[in-house]
C-alpha positions as CSV (number, residue, x, y, z in Angstrom):
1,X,100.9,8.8,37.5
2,X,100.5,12.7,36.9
3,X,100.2,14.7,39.9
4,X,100.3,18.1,37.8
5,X,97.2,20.3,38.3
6,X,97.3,22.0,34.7
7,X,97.3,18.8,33.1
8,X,94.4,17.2,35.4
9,X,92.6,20.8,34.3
10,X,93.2,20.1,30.5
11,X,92.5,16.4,30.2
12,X,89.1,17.1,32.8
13,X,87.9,20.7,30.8
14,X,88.6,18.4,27.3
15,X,86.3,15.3,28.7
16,X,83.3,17.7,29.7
17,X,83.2,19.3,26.6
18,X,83.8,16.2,24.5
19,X,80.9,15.2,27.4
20,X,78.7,17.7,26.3
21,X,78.7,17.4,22.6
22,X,77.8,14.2,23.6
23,X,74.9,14.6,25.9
24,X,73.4,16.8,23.2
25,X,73.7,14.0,20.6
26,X,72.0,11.7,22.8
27,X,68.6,13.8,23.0
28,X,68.5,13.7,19.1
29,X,70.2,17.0,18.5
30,X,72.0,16.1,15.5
31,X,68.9,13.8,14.1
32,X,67.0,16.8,14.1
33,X,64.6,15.0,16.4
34,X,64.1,14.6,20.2
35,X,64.8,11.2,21.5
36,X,62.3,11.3,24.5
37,X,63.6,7.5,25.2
38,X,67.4,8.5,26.1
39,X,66.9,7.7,29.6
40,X,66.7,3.6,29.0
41,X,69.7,3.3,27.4
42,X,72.7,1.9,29.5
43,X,74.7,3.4,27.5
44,X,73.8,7.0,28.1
45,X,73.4,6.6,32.0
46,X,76.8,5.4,32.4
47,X,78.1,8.5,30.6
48,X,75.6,10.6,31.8
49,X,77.2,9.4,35.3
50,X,81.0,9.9,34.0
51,X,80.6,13.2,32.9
52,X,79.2,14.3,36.2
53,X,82.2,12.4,38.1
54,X,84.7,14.3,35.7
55,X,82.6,17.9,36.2
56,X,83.2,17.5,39.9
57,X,87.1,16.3,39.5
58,X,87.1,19.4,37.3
59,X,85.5,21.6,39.9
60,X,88.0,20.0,42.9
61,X,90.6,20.7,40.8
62,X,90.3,24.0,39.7
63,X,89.6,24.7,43.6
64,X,93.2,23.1,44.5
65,X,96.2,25.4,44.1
66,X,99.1,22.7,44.3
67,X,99.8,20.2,42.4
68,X,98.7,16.8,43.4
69,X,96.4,13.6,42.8
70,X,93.0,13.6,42.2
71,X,91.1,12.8,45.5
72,X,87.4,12.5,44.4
73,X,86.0,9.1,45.8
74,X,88.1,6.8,44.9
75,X,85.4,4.2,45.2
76,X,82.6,6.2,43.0
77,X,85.6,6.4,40.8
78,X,86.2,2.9,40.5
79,X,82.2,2.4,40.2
80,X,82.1,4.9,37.2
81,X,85.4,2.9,35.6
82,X,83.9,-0.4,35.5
83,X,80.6,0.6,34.7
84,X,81.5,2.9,31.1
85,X,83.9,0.0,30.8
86,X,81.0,-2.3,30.4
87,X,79.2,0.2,27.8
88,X,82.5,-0.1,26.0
89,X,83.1,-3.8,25.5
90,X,79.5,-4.8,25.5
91,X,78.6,-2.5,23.0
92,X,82.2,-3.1,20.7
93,X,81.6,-6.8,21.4
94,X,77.8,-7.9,21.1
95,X,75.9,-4.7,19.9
96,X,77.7,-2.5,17.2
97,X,77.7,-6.1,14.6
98,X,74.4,-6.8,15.4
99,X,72.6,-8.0,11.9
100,X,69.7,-5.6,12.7
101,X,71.7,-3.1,13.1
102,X,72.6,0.0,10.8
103,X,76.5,0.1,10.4
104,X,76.2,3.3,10.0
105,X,75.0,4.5,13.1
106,X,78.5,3.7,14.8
107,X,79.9,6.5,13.0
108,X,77.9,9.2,14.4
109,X,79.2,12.0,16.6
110,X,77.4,10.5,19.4
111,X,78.2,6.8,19.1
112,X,81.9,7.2,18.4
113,X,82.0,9.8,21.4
114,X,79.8,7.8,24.3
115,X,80.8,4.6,23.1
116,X,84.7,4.6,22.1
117,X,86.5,7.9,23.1
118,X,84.9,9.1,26.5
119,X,84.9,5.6,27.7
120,X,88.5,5.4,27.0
121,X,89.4,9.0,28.7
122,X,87.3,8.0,31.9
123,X,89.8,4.9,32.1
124,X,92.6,7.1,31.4
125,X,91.8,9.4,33.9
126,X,92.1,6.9,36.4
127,X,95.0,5.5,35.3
128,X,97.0,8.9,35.1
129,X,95.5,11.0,38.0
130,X,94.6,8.7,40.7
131,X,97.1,7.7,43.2
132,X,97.1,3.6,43.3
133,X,97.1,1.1,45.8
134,X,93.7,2.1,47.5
135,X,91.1,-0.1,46.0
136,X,89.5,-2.6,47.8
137,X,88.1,-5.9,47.3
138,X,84.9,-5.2,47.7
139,X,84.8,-2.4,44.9
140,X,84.3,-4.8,42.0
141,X,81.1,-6.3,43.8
142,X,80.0,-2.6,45.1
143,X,80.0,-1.9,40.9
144,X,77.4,-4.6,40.2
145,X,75.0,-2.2,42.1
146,X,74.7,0.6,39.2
147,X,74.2,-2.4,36.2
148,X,71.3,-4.0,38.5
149,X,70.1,-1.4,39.1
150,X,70.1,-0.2,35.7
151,X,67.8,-3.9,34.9
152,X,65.7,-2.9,37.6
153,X,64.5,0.5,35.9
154,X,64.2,-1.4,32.8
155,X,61.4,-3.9,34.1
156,X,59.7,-1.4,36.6
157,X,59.2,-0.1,33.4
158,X,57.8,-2.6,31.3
159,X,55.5,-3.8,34.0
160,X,54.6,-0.5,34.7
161,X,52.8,-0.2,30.5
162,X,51.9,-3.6,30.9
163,X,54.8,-5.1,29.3
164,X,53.1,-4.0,25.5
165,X,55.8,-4.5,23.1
166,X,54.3,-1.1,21.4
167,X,56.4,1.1,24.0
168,X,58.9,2.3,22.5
169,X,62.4,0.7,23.5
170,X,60.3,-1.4,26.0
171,X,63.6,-3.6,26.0
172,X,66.4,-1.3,24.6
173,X,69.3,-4.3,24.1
174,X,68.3,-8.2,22.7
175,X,69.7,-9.7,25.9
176,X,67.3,-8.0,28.2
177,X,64.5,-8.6,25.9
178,X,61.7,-11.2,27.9
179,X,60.2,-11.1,24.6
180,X,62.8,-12.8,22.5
181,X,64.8,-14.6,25.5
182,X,62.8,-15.5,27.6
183,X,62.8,-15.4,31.6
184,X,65.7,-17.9,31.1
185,X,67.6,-16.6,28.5
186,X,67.3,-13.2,30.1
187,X,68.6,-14.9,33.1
188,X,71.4,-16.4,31.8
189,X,72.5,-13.2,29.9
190,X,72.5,-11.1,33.2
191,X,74.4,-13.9,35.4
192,X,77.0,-14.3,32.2
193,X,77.0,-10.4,32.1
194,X,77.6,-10.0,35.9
195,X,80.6,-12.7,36.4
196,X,81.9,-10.7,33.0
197,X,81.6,-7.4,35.0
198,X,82.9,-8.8,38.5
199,X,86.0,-10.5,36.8
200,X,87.0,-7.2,34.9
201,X,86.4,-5.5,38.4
202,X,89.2,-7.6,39.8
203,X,91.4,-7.5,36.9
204,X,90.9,-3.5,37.5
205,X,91.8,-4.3,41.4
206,X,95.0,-6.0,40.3
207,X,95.7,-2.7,37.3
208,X,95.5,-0.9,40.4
209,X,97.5,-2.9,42.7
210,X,100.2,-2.6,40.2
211,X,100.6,0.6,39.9
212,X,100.4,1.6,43.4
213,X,103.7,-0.7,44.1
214,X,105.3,0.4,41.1
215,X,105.3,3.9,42.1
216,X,106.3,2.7,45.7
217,X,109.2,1.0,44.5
218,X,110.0,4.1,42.0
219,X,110.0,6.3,45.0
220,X,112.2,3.9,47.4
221,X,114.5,3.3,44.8
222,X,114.9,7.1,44.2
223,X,115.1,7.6,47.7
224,X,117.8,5.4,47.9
225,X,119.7,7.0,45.3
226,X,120.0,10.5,46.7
């Protein structure tokens, strides 16, 4: 772990601007035309959300004047990790083949930058800056809370226009589409979807776990050496 506050600056300065190139790409900037449906996407929430959790670690640290770990709730932190995670592995894994989809849109600015690289720093962030050890069990399930209520929005909305298929994006992602699953296969998606999230939540737990005692035992053992 990296306790040095000019590197936390660089790598945190580097993810908001990366951050912003991005958020302009999502409105439509580089399409030459607005996207006034960016809010429904999962995707761009869950960045939308890093970005603002790396602006503040930016701001705390340029406010420190020592050198130290990153202190910014560890346990919005852990939230924010598991929730870009899922944008990255549900995108990667079910969306980006998808035979309706245009391979080439996974090559622009935005989708490389909000889908592969800023999902990756977020993680690394955590990895690298946040002292170990302090997650708790209950994180992973506290994490469901942003995807649900992510679906929640989704069919608020829907109901709201009457469920008419002519909304655009009614149903941004196939799995969440009543249309084409059904209430049961909608179901099913969100329960396979949730276990998916929980387990990788725990896995994160243990991630963390082991390198809070690995840095314990690095410092006992150099304690014992002087």
């Amino acid at each position: 772990m990296v306790r040095s506050r000019t590197a936390q600056l660089i790598f945190q300065s580097f993810y908001v601007a990366i951050g912003l190139v991005g958020v302009v790409g999502s409105l439509g900037f580089y399409e030459h035309s607005f996207d006034d449906v960016f809010y429904v996407y999962f995707t761009n929430l869950s960045n939308y959300l890093c970005i603002a959790v790396m602006l503040l670690e930016l701001i705390q640290t340029a406010q420190r004047k020592v050198d130290g770990f990153v202190t910014l709730s560890p346990a919005v932190k852990f939230i924010s990790v598991t929730a870009i995670l899922l944008t990255f592995f549900v995108f990667n894994i079910l969306l980006a083949g998808a035979p309706d989809r245009d391979p080439a849109q996974n090559f622009t600015i935005t989708s490389i930058s909000f889908h592969v690289v800023l999902p990756l720093l977020f993680v690394f962030d955590w990895i690298l800056f946040y002292e170990h050890g302090r997650v708790k069990w209950t994180y992973p399930l506290y994490s469901t809370i942003f995807p649900l209520m992510y679906l929640a929005f989704i069919y608020i909305r829907a109901w709201m226009v009457g469920f008419n298929l002519n909304v655009p994006k009614l149903y941004p992602y196939f799995f969440i589409n009543l249309d084409e699953q059904g209430v049961a296969g909608v179901v099913r998606w969100v329960v396979i979807l949730l276990v998916a999230f929980i387990v990788l939540g725990y896995v994160l737990m243990g991630i963390d776990r082991a390198l809070g005692s690995s840095r314990r035992n690095g410092r006992i053992e150099s304690t014992a050496t002087v």
